[in-house]
Backbone bond lengths (Angstrom), bond angles and torsions (degrees), N, CA, C in turn:
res aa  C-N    CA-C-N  psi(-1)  N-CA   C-N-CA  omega(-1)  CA-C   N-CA-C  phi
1 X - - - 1.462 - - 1.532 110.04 -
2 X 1.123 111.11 63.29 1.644 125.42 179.20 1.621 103.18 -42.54
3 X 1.585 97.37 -79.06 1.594 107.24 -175.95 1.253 137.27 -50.78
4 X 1.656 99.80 -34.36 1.585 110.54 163.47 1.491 108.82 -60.17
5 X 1.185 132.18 -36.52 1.189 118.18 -158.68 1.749 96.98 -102.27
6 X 0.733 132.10 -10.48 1.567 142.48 -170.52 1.750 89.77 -89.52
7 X 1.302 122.18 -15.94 1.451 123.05 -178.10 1.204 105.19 -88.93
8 X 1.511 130.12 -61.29 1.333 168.18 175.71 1.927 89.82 -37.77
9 X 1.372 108.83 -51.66 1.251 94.81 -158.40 1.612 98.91 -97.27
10 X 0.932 122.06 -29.46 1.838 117.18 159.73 1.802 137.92 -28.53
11 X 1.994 72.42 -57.99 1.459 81.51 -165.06 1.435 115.51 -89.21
12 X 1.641 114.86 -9.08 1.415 146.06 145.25 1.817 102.76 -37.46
13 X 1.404 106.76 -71.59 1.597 104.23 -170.95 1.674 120.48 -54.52
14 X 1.506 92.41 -38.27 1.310 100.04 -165.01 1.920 113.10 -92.33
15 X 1.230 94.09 -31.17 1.517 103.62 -177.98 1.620 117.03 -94.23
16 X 1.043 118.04 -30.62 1.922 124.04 168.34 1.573 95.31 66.26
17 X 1.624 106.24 46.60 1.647 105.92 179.34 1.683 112.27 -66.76
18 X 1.405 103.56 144.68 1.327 122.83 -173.50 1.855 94.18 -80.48
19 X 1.275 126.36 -56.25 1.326 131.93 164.59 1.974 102.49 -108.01
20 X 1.650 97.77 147.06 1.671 102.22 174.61 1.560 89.28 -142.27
21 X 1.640 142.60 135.46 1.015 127.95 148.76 1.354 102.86 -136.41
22 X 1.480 117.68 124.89 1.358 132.67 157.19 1.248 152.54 -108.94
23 X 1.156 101.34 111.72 1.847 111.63 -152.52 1.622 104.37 -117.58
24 X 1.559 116.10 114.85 1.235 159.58 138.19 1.679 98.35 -38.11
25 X 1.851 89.02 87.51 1.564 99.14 164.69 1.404 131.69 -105.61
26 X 1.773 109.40 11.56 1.173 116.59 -162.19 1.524 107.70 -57.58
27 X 1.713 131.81 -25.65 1.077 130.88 -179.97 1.428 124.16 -55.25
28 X 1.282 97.91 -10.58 1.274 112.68 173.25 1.927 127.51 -82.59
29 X 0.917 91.58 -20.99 1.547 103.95 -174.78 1.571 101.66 -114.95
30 X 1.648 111.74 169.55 1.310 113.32 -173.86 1.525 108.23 -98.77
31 X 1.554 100.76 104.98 1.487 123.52 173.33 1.418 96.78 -162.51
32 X 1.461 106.18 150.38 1.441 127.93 161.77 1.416 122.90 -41.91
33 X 1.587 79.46 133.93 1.797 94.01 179.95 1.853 120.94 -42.99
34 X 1.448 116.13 131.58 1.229 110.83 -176.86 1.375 104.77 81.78
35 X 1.259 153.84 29.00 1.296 155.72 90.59 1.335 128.71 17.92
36 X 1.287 120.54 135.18 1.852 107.49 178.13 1.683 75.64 -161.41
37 X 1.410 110.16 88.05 1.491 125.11 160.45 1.265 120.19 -139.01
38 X 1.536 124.28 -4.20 1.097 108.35 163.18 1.167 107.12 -132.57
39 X 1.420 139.07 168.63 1.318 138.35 -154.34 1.520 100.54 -162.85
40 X 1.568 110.31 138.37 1.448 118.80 139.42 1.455 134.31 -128.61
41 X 1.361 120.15 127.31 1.270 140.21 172.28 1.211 125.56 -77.20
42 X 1.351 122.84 105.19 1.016 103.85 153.27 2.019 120.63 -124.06
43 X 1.263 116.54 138.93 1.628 118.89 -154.04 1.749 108.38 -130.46
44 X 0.784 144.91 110.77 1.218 154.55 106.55 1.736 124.01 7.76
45 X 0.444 172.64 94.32 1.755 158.06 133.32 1.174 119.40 -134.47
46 X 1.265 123.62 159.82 1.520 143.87 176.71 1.608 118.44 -54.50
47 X 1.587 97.35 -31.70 1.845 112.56 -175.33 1.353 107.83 -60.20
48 X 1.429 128.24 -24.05 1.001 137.76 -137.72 2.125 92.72 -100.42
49 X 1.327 90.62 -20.42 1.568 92.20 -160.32 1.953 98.34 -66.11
50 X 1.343 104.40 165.95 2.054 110.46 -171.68 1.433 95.98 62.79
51 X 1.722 149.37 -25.17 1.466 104.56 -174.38 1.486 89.29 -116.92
52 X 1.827 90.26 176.26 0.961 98.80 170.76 1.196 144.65 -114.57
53 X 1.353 135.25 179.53 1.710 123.83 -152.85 1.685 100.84 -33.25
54 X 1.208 101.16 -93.73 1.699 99.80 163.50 1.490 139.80 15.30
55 X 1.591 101.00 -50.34 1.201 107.44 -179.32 1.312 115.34 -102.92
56 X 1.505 106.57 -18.40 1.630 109.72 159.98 1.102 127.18 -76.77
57 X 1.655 121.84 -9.05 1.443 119.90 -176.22 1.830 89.89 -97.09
58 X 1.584 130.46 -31.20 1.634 108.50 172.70 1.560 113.21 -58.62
59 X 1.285 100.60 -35.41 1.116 119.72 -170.07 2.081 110.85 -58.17
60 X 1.118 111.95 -40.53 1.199 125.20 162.67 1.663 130.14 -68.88
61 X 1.273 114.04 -43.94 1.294 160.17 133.71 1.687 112.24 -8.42
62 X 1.446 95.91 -71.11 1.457 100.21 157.88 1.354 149.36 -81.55
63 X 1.321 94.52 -7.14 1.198 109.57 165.79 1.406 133.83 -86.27
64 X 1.760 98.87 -5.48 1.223 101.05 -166.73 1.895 100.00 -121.58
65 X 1.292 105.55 -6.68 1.348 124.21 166.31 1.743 117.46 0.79
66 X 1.275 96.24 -72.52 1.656 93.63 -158.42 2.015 86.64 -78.86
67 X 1.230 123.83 16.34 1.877 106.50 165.45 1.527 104.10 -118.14
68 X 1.371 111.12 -1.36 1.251 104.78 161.34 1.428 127.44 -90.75
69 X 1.938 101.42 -9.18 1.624 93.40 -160.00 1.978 71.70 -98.50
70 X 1.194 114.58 -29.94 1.573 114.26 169.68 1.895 118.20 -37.90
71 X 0.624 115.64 -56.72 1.410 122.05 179.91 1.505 120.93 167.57
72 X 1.442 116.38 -6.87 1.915 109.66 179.80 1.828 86.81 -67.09
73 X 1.499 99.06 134.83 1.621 117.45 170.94 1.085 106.20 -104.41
74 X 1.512 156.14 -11.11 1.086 168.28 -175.97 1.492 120.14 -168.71
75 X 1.710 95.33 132.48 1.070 133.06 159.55 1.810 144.83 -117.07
76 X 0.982 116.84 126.37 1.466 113.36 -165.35 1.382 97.61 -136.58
77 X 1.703 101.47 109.87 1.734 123.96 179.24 1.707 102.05 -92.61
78 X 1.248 108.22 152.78 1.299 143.04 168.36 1.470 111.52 -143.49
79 X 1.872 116.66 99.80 1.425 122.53 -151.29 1.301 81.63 -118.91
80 X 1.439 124.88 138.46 1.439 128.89 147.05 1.347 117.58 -153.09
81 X 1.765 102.76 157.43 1.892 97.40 -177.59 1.682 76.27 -84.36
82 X 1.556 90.24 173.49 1.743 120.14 176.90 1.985 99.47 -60.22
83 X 1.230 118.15 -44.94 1.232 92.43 169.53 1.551 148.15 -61.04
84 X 1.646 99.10 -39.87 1.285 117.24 139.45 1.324 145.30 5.66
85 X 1.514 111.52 -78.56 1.279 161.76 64.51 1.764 108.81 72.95
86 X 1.498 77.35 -89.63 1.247 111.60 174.60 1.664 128.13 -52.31
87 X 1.179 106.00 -35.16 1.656 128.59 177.62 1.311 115.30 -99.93
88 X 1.427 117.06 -8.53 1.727 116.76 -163.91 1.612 97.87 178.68
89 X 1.436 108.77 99.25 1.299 130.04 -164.70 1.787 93.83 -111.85
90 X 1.590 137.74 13.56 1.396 125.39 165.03 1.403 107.43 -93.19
91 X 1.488 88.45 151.15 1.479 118.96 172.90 1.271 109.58 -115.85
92 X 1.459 129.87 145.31 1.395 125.99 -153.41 1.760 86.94 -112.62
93 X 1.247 112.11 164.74 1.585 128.15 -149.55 1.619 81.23 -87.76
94 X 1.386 118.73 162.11 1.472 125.58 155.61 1.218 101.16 -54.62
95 X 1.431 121.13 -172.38 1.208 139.78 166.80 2.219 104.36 -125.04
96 X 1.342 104.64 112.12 1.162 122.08 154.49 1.576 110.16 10.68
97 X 1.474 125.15 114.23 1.532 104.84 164.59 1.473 108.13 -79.57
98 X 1.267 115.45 139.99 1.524 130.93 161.56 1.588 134.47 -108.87
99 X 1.354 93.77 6.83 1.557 106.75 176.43 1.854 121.72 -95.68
100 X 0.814 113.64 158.30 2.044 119.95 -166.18 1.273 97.92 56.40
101 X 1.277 94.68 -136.91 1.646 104.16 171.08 1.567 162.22 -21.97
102 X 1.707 69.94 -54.21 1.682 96.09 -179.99 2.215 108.48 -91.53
103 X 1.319 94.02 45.63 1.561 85.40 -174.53 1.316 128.66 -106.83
104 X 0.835 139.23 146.97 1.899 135.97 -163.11 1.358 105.26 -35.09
105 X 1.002 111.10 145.47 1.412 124.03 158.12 1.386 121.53 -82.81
């Protein structure tokens, strides 16, 4: 898990998250086993406090730049300051892959 952890340890340096959890959902979508293309974030930190969602997801975004221009095709942030956080601890479900294989009927 190269990329997962190349995420893990980024957004760790740069963000000093109070909570970081990163979960490798590519198994979910239609790509080969052992995959690290899709990703969800969700992060915690103080940096986050004055902007808004928006600017925390460029803000994330850029930080994660050269694994997105690498091959992660998806990303799904969950940004909050610790107070945040603090009042509202859900994370909203992925959304279903519907692409190759796995697509509506």
């Amino acid at each position: 898990m190269v990329v997962k952890t190349t995420i893990e340890e980024k957004l760790t340096r740069e963000l000093a998250p109070a909570t970081l959890v990163v979960e490798n959902e590519s198994h979910k979508h239609s790509v080969p086993a052992g995959s690290e293309t899709h990703f969800k974030v969700t992060v915690v930190s103080s940096r986050f406090e004055g902007l808004a969602r928006v600017d925390r997801h460029k803000l994330v975004y850029g930080l994660l730049k050269d694994e997105i221009a690498g091959g992660v095709h998806a990303l799904s942030i969950t940004s909050r300051t610790p107070a945040e956080w603090a009042a509202d601890t859900t994370v909203s479900a992925s959304p279903p892959c519907l692409g190759g294989s796995k697509s509506a009927s």
